[in-house]
Structures are given as structure tokens and as C-alpha cells.
N, C-alpha and C positions, 0 to 999 in steps of 0.2 A: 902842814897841819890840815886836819881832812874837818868837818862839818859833817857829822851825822846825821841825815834822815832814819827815821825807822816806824813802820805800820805794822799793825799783827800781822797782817798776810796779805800775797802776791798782791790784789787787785788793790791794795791801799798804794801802791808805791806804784804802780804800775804805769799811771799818767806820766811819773818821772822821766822813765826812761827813753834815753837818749836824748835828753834837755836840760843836766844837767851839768851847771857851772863847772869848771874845773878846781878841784877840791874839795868836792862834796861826795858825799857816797849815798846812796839811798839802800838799806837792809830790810827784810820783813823777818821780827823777831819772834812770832808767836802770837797764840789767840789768846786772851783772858790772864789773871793776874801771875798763875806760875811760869805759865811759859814764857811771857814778856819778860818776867825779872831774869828769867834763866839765859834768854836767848838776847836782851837787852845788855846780861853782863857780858856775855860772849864776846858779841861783836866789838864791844866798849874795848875787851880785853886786847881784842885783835886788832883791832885799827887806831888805836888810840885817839880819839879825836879830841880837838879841842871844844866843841860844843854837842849836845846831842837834843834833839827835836823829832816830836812824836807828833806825826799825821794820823789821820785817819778818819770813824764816823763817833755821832755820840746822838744820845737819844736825850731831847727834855726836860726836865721834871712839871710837874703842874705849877701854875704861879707863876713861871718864871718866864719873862717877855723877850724870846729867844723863838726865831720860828724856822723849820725847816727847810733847809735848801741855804741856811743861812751860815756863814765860816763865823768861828769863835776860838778866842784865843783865851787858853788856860790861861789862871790866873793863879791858880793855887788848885792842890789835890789831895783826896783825904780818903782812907778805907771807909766803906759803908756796908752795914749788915742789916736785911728788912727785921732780924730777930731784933738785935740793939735798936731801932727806930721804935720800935712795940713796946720796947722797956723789958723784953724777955730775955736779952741776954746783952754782955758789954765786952767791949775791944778794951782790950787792957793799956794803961795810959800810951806805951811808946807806940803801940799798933795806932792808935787814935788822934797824932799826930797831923797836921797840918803840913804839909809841902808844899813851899812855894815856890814860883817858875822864876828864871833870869829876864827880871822888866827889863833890861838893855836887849837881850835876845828877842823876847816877844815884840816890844817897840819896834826892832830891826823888821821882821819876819810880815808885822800882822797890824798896823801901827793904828788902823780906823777899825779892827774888829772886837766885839764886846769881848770883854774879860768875862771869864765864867770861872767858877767853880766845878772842877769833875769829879765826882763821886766814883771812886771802883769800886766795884763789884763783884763778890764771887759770881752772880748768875744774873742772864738779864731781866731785868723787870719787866712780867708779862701781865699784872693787874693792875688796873686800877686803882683800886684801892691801897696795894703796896706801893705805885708811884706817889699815892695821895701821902702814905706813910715817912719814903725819905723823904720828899719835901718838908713834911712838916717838923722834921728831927734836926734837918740840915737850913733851916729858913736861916739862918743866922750867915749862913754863906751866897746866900740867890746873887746873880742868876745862878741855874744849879744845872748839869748835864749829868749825861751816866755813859761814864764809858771804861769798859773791860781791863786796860791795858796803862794809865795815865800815869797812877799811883806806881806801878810795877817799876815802871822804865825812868821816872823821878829819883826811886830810892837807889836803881843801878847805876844814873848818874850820881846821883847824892853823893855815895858808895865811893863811885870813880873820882869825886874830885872837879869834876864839869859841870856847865851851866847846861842846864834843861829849859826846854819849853816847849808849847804842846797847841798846834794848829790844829781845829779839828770840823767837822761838815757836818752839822746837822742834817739827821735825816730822817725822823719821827720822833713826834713826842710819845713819853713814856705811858705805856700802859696796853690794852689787850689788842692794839692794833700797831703796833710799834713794830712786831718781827716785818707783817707786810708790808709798815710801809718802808722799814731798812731794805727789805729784798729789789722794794722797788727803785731806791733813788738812792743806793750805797754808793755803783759804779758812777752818776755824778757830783754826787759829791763830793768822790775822789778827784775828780776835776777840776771842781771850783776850787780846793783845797791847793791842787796843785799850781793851780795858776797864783793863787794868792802868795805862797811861799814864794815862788820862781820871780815874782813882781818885786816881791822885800828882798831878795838875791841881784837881783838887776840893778838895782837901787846902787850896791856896793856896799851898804852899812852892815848886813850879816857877815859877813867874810872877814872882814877886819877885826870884829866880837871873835869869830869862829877860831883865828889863828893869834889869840893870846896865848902867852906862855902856859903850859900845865904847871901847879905844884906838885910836885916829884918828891 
């Protein structure tokens, strides 16, 4: 039974390699929410694993006492649109759904990092005022992050039948200074990320979660 790692792309996974466990994989399945689900069911398809777990970065939201440089373990994920937050337009009930992570997974993985809530996004939040926006539509979930890929790679486990859950590195909070400071401090946060998984792997409790039976 293999334990799936997967990041949107190369530099999220990248700390991994050559450290890990035997029976793990680590894949990069794509950037933002199509490609994640597309390139998330892929790999699911192909290696069938018995868990699947999304690394990577996440920015933010205002209000919520989550600071950068800081690892945060999904708790739950749900689509977000700044039109829907405004009240201009709505995700139809099954799209508007709540996903939630395998707490026996995240326990394993991430056991002392805050649970959060991650909001996907079609696009990244680059104002202020739209940070201030989902915040204030999504307050009923804080803490809150935003990250591209959470929701995607959730619904392809959902989908598959395996437990999901989602490590992920703060790296700016949300809003008109967020791209620079992702640019700056993505590559460590891949690291912190990394070591934080590799630590919950050493332990020995993911692995044994990892290679429960599938239903077939």
C-alpha cells in the first residue's frame, strides 16, 4: 500500500526527495483547482494508494491568528468565490459543500499544528479589501487560509474512496502584498512543511493509517 504525497508543482515536493519512507510516493499534480483535480485523479488512479495528503503553501485570511512561516494542518475545505462573498453571485448547494480532512490522518501527520479551514479559489486574492471580503463570508470557519489546490485534491480523494488531508506552510497573509511575500518565503516553507510530515512519518503512526484496507 503506497501513502500519497502531492503539491501543485515541482518546488512543493521537492524537500521530499530522496527522504522518503518506504511506501510513500510524493507526485506534483498541478497548479490551482482544474489541474489539481485532473492531475490528483491521475495519480490516485495510477498508484492507488491507500491515503492521500496535500503539501504545500497557503496565504491567510484577515482575523485569523495564523502567522507566516507557520505549518497548519487542514481541518476541513470548501470552494470560495470573492463574487459569492459580495452577495453577487452563489455556488449552487453541492458546489458549496464542506470537505473534511481524515482527523486520524492529520493527528498522524501534524498532531500540535493549528487546524484551519482552506478556502479554494479560482484566483489568488491580491486585495485587500477582497481578503477583508472572504473573511468576512467564511468567519463561521476561522482560522481561514487560501489555498489554490485543497478543495481539488479532497473531492479526487472523496471520489477515490481514501482518506485525505492537507499540511500546508504559510507564507503571506492575504492581500496586495501576498504575491511578494509568497515569492519570498514559498521555497521555505516547503521545508518546514517537509520536515513536519517526515517527523509524523518517523513516529510510525501514518503508515499504519496509510496501508488500511481500500473499499473496492
Amino acid at each position: 500500500m503506497t501513502l500519497l504525497l502531492v503539491g501543485a508543482f515541482a518546488p512543493e515536493i521537492a524537500p521530499f526527495h530522496g527522504r522518503l519512507p518506504e511506501g510513500v510516493e510524493a507526485r506534483a499534480v498541478g497548479i490551482g483547482l482544474v489541474d489539481a483535480a485532473l492531475g490528483a485523479a491521475r495519480v490516485i488512479a495510477e498508484l492507488r494508494p491507500s491515503a492521500v495528503v496535500l503539501v504545500g503553501s497557503a496565504g491567510v485570511l484577515p482575523g485569523s491568528r495564523v502567522d507566516p512561516l507557520e505549518v497548519v494542518a487542514v481541518g476541513s475545505t470548501v470552494l470560495a468565490d470573492l463574487a459569492a462573498a459580495r452577495g453577487e453571485a452563489s455556488l449552487l448547494p453541492r458546489m458549496a459543500e464542506v470537505r473534511e480532512t481524515s482527523a486520524e490522518l492529520t493527528a498522524a501527520l501534524a498532531p500540535e499544528a493549528t487546524r484551519v479551514c482552506a478556502l479554494t479559489t479560482l484566483t489568488v486574492t491580491t486585495s485587500d479589501e477582497a481578503a477583508v471580503a472572504l473573511a468576512e463570508a467564511h468567519r463561521g470557519h476561522a482560522p481561514l487560509v487560501e489555498n489554490l489546490e485543497a478543495y481539488a485534491v479532497a473531492r479526487a480523494a472523496e471520489v477515490a474512496g481514501v482518506p485525505f488531508a492537507a499540511v500546508l506552510g504559510v507564507t503571506n497573509r492575504l492581500g496586495s502584498r501576498g504575491r511578494a511575500d509568497w515569492a519570498q518565503h514559498h521555497e521555505k516553507v516547503a521545508e518546514l512543511v517537509c520536515d513536519r510530515v517526515l517527523s509524523g512519518l518517523a513516529r510510525a503512526v501514518a503508515l499504519p493509517l496509510a496501508a488500511a484496507p481500500r473499499a473496492d
